[in-house]
N, C-alpha and C positions, 0 to 999 in steps of 0.2 A: 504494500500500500504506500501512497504518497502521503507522509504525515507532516504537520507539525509536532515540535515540541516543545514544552514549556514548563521549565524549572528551574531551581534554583541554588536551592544546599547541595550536599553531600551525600545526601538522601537519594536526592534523585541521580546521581552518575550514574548508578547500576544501570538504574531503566533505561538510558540513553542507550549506553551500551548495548543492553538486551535485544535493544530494537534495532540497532547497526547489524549487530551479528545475526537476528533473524531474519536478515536482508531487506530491511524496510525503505525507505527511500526518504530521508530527512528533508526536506525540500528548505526548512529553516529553522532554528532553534531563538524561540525567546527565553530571556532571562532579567533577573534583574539587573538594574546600573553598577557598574563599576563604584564600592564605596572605598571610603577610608580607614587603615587598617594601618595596626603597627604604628611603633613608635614615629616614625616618622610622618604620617597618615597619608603613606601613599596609597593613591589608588588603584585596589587593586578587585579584578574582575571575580564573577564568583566564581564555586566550583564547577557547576555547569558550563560556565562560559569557558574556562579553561580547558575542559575536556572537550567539548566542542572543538574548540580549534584546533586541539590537537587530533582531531579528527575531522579535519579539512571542511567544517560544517560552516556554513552561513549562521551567523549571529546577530540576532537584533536585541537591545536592550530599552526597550520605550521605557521612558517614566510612567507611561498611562495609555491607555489602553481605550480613552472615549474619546478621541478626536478621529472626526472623520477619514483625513487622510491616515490614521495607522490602520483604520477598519481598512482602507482600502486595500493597502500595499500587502495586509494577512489575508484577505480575499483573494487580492490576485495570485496567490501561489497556487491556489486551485486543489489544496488538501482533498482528501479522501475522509482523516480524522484528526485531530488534535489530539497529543497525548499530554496532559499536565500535571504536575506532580509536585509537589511544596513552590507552586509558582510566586505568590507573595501578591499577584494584582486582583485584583476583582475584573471578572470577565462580562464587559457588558453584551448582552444579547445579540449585536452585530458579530461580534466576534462567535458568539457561541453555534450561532447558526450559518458562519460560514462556510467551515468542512463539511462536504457533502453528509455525510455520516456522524456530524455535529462533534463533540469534545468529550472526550471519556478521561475520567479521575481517579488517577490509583490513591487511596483514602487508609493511613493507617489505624486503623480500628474496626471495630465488627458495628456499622452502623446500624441502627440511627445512633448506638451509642457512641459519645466521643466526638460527636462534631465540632469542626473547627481547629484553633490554629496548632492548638501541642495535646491531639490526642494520647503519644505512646506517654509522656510524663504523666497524664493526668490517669490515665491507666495503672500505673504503679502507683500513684500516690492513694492513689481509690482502693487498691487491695483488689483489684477485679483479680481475677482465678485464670482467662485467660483475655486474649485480645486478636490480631489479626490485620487482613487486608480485604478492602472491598475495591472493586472496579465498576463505576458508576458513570450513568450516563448525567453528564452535567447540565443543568436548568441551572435559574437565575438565583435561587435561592441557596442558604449557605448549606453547602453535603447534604442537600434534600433529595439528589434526582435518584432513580430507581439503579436498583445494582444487579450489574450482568455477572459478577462473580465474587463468591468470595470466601476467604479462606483463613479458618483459627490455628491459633499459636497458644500453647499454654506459658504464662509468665510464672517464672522460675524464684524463688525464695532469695536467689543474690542477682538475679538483672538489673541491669540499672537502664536507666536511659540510653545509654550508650548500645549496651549489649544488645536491646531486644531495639533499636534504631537500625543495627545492620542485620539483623534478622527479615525484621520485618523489607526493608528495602529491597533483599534477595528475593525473599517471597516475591514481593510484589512486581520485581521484573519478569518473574516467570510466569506469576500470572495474569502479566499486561497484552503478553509474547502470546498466553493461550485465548486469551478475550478476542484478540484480532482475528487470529487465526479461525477462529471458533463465531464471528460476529452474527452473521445470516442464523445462525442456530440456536444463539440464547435470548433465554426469555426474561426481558425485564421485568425486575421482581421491583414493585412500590416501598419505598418505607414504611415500615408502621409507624402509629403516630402513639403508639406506647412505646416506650422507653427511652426517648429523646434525653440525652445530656449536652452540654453543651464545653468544650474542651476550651477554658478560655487560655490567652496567650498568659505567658508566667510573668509575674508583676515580680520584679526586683527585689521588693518588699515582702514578698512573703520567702524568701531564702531564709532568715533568719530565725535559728532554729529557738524552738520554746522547748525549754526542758521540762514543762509541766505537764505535758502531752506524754500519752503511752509512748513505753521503748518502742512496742510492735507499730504506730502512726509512724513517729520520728523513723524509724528504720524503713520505710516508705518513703517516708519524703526525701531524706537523704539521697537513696537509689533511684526514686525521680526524675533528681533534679542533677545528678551526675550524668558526665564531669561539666557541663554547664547550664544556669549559672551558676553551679553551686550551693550547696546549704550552707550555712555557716554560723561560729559562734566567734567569743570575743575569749580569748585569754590573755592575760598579762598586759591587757591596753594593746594587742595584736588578734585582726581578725584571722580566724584559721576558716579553709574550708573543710570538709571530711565529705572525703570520697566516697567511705566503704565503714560499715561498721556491723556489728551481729549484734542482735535482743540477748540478754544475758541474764540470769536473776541477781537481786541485787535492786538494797532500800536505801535512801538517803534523802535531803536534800536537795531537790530537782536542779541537777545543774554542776553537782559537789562530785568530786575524784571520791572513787569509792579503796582504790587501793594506787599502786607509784606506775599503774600497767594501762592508764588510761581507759577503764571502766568507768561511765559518767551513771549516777543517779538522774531519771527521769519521773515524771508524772507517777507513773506505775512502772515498775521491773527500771533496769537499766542498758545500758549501750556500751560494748566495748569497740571502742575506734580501731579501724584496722590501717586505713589508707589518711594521709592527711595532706595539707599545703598552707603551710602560713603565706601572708601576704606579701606578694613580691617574689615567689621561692617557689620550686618546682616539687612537685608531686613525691609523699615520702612513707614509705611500710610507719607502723609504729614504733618499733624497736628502732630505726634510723631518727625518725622525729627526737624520741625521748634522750638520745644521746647528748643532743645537745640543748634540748631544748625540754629540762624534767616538768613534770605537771604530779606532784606530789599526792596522796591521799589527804584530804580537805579543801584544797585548790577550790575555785567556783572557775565553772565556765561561764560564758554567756553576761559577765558584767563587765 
């Protein structure tokens, strides 16, 4: 087929990929603008666009996607289908209905649950049991339109964000690659209009971890929101992140070193840190942290 594509993270390389190697015929690749990054804040392109060209692909990066002339220039390639995958624009209805075969959405989650922008976090921080890929036929409305396919993953006791992020994107190229191939034959299935949630984007502000909340919550959130933006608390007038940490029993002081091994006292039970990053400093096991950096029994985190 002659597609478009459209994406943006890291997320979406795979599926690019998937579609080059199932012979598909990119006709152009959008993505978001070139931002600023790194110390220096140069700018730099994303990872789709990067992979893109290094696979000889046409690249456009619109700021916005409702001015008539960009409707025109995506019409004129004369698509088959658009494939969009953590694109970051809102697609207004010119655009949706210009591939002949209109705009299909690989969706990380088992919708209707999890719509919107950081479904796989908001799936670990919810304790959901498993979660998933759908591939949806895109309407105007946010991850409302019906799904041509889709497929569960059970989330694992130590996934984090990170972990079930290249899982699910694997999934989802392979069954982007079987949606096409498969399209004349499947039957669009509606949403139901029971179980809607809604996957909002992660507010900066809630990283910050409460030690009053159950180990088993906090050890959720944690793995959530790993490795970015991170949970984090405050020691020594130094914010730390924690990457990685296990529910352990153990009472105290929501907040308080419970032994020299970095076991913290939470809400109920407590948290033993496994992975950590002070501010400024690169990613460190425990037993590297604590060498130089002790956090004794009675310590408070989080002041």
């Amino acid at each position: 087929m002659r597609l478009i594509f459209m994406g943006t993270p890291d997320f979406s390389v795979p599926v690019l990929d998937a579609l080059v190697e199932a012979g598909h015929e990119i006709a152009a690749v959008y993505t978001q603008p070139p931002r600023p990054a790194g110390r220096g804040k140069k700018e730099r392109p994303s990872p789709v666009h990067a992979r893109a060209e290094g696979l000889g692909l046409e690249v456009r990066h619109p700021k916005s996607l409702k001015g008539e002339a960009e409707q025109a220039a995506l019409a004129a390639l004369n698509a088959d289908a658009a494939v969009v995958v953590a694109y970051g624009l809102i697609l207004p209805q010119a655009v949706l209905d210009a591939p002949v075969r209109g705009c299909l959405n690989m969706h990380a989650s088992l919708l209707p649950r999890w719509r919107g922008a950081a479904p796989i976090q908001r799936a670990i921080m919810a304790g959901d049991a498993e979660t998933g890929v759908c591939i949806m036929q895109m309407e105007a409305g946010l991850d409302t339109g019906p799904v041509l396919l889709r497929e569960a993953k059970p989330i694992g006791p130590e996934d984090t964000a990170a972990t079930l992020h290249d899982r699910l994107s694997e999934m989802g190229a392979r069954l982007i690659v079987d949606a096409l191939a498969r399209l004349d034959d499947l039957t669009p299935e509606t949403q139901p209009e029971e179980g809607v949630t809604y996957a909002a984007k992660i507010d900066k502000a809630e990283a910050r971890i409460d030690w009053t909340r159950p180990a088993a919550e906090l050890d959720r959130h944690i793995r959530g929101l790993a490795p970015f933006p991170g949970a984090w608390t405050i020691h020594d007038s130094t914010r730390l992140k924690i990457h990685l940490c296990t529910p352990v029993a153990g009472q105290g002081a929501p907040g308080s070193a419970l032994d020299d091994a970095l076991t913290v006292a939470c809400g109920t039970g407590a948290l033993r840190l496994i992975r950590l990053q002070r501010e400024g400093r690169g990613v460190q096991d425990a037993t590297d942290f604590l060498r130089g950096h002790p956090v004794p029994a009675g310590d408070r985190l989080g002041e």
